[in-house]
C-alpha positions as a printed Julia matrix, in Angstrom:
257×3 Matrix{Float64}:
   7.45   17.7   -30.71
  10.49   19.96  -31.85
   8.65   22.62  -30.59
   8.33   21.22  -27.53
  12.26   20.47  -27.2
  12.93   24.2   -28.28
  10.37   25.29  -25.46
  12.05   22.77  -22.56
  15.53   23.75  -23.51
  14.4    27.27  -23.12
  12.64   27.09  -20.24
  13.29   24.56  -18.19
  17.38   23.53  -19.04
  16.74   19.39  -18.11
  19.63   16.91  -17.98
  17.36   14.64  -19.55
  13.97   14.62  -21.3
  12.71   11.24  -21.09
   9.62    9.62  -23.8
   7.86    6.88  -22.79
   6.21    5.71  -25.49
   5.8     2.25  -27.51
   8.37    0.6   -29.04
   6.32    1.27  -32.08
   7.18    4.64  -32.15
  10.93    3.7   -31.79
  11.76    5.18  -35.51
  10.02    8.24  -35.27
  11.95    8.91  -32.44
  15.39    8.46  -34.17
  14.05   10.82  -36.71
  12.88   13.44  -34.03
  16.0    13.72  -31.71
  18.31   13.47  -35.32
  16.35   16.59  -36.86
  16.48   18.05  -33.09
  20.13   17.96  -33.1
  20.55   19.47  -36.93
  18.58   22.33  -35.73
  20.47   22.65  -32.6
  17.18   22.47  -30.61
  19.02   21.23  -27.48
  22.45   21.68  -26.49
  23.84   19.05  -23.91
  20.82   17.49  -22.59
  20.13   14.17  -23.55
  17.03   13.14  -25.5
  15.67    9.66  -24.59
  13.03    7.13  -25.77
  11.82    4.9   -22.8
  10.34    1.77  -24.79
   7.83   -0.47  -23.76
   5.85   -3.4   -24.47
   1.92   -3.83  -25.51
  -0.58   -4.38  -23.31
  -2.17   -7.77  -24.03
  -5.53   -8.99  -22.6
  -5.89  -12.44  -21.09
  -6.45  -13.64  -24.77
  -2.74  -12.54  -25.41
  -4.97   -9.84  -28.54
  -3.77   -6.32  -28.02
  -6.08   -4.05  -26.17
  -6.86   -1.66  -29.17
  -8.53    1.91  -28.04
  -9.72    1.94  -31.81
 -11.13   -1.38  -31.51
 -12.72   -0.56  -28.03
 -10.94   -3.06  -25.67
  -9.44   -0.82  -23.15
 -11.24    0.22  -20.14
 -10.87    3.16  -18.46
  -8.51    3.51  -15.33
 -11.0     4.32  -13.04
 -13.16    0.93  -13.97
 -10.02   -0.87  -13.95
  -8.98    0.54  -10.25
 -12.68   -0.45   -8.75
 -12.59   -3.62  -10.41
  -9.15   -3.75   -9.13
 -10.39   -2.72   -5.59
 -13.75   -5.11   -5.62
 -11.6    -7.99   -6.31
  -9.25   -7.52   -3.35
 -11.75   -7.18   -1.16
 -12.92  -10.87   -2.15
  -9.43  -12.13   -1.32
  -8.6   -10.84    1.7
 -11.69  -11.57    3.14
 -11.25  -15.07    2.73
  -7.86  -14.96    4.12
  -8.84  -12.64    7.19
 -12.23  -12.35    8.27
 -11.12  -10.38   11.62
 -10.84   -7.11    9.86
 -13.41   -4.79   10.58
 -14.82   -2.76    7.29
 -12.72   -0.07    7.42
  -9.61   -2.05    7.23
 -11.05   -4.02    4.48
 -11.6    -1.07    2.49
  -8.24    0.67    2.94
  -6.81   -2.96    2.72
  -8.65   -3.78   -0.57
  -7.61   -0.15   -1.72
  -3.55   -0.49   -1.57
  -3.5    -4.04   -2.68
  -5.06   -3.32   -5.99
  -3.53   -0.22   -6.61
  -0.08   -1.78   -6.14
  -1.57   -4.78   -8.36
  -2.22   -2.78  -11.26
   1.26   -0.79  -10.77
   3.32   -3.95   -9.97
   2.11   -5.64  -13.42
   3.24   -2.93  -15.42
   6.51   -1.68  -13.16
   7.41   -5.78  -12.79
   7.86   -7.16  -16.17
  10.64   -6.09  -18.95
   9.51   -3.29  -20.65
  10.57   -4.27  -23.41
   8.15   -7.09  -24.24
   4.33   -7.4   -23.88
   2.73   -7.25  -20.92
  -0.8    -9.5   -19.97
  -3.36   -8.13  -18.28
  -4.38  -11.01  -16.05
  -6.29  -10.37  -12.81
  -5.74  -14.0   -11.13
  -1.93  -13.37  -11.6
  -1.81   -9.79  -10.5
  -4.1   -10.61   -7.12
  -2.33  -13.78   -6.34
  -0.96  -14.42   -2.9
   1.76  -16.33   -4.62
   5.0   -15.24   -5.99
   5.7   -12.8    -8.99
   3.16  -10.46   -7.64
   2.72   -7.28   -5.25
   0.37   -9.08   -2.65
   2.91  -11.75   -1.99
   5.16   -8.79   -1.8
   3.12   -6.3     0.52
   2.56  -10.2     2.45
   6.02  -10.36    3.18
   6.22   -6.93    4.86
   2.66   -8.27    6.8
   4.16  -11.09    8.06
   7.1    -9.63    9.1
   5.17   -6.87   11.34
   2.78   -9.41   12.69
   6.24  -11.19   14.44
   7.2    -8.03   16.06
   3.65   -7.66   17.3
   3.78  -11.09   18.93
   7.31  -10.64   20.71
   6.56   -6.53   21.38
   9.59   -5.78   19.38
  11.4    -2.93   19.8
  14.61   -1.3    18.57
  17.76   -2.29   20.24
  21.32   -3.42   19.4
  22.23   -6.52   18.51
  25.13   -8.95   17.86
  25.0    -9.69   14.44
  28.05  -12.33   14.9
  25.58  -15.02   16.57
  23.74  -15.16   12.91
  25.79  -18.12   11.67
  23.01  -20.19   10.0
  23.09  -20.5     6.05
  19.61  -19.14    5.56
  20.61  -16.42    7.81
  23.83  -15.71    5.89
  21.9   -15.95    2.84
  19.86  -13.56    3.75
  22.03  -11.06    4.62
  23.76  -10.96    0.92
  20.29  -10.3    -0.24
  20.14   -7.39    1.51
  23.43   -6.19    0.47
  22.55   -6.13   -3.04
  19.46   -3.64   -2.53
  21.67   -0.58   -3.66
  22.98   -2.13   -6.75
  19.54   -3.38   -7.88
  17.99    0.52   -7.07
  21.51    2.01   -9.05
  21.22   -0.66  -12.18
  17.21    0.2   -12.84
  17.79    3.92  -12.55
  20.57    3.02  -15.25
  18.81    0.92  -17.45
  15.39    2.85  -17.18
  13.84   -0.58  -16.01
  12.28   -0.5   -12.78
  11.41   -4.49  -13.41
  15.28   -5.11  -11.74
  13.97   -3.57   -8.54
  11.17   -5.74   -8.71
  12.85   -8.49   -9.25
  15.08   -7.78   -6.32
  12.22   -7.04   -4.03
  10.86  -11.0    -4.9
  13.97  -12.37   -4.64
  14.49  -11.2    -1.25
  11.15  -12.14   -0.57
  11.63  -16.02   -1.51
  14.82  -15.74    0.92
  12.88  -14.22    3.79
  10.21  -17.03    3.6
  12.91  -19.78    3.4
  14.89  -17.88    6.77
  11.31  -18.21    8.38
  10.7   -21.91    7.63
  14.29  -22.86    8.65
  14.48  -20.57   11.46
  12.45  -20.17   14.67
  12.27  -16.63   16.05
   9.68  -17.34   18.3
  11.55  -20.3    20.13
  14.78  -17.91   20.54
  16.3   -16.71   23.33
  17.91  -13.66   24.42
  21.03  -12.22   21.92
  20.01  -14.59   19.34
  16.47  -13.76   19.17
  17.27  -10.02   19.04
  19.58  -10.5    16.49
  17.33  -12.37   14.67
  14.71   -9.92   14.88
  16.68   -6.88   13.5
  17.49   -9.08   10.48
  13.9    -9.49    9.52
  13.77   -5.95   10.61
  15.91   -4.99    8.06
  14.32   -7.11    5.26
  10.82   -5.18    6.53
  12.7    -2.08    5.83
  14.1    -2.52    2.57
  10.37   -4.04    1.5
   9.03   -1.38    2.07
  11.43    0.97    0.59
  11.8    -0.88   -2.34
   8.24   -0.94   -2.76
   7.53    2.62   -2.46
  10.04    3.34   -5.05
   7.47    1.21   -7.81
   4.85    3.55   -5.78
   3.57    1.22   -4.16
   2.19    0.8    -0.52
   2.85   -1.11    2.18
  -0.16   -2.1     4.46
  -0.41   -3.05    8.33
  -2.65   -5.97    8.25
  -3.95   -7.94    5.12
């Protein structure tokens, strides 16, 4: 490891060389950036340990490589994938196959990211497949949902861009919703400060729970004219800051599900 800090310093000059490794490891690392710094290894860049959690099976019992309870990636991912496919099937059994496939494919890949990228990193994470599938909140379906639902309204009214008077949205879910959306670039600034991604997560579900509430209290459909377009570039904007929320965890948004 001091070798490699001699070698990146060299070679490479970084800001910041980031470790993301166990909190486990947490005194080692004191040790290694301490000796780093006697030996003037690195000059100004800063040496950081990333800490994070265990991962925890559904029995809350670490999942031990020595032991043998961690499955590979790949099994995990088709599991992942197989799953999915169950789910949305039963929700939507108008997709043809291909659309189930890709479907399956970017729900359970943002499944397996969102469990990880959601929760504190600091503390233990479970590995639970009901949780991380569900169509409820606290996951990425009901996230990658909200972004659904939202396109599926523009399909139905032919929605297109165009300008609207944003003073006609005078309704408290309405309001509500539009501080949500305000506090998008603080959320994205405070995890890139922290090194916790689980605040943009957090955000993203938050703003989700306020879209949902805007659509029960609040009927697009039965709008008219100014009102209904204004309407529709909120939600617009909630779609947009889904999805770019989203693909900062790396995660995908798809068309149908």
């Amino acid at each position: 490891d001091l070798a490699t800090i001699k070698y990146r310093h060299q070679k490479f000059h970084p800001a910041k060389n980031f470790y993301v490794v166990a909190n486990q490891q947490a005194a080692y690392f004191e040790q290694l950036f301490k000796v780093s710094q006697l030996l003037k290894l690195h000059d100004q860049e800063e040496l950081i340990h990333i800490k994070f959690g265990l991962i925890l099976g559904q029995d809350g019992k670490k999942m031990s490589t020595r032991e043998g309870g961690v499955v590979d990636l790949l099994d995990i991912i088709n599991q992942g994938i197989q799953k999915a496919r169950q789910r949305i099937q039963q929700k939507n059994k108008n997709l043809t196959q291909p659309e189930l496939d890709q479907i399956a494919k970017i729900v359970a890949l943002g499944a397996i990211k969102y469990n990880d990228l959601s929760q504190n990193r600091l503390t233990d994470i479970i590995f639970d497949w009901n949780k991380m599938l569900s169509f409820e909140k606290e996951s990425s379906p009901y996230l990658q949902y909200t972004y659904v639902r939202i396109q599926s309204i523009f399909k139905k009214l032919n929605f297109k861009v165009k300008s609207a008077d944003y003073s006609l949205l005078t309704q408290p879910a309405e309001i509500n919703l539009i501080k949500q959306l305000i506090k998008f670039p603080e959320a994205v600034e405070s995890a890139a400060a922290e090194y916790k991604p689980n605040l943009i997560a957090l955000y993203l579900e938050n703003l989700a729970v306020d879209f949902h509430s805007f659509y029960e209290e609040i009927s697009i459909l039965k709008s008219n004219g100014q009102l209904q377009r204004a309407r529709l570039e909120l939600i617009k904007s909630v779609s947009i800051v889904m999805k770019s929320g989203l693909k900062l965890l790396g995660i995908e948004c798809p068309q149908k599900m």
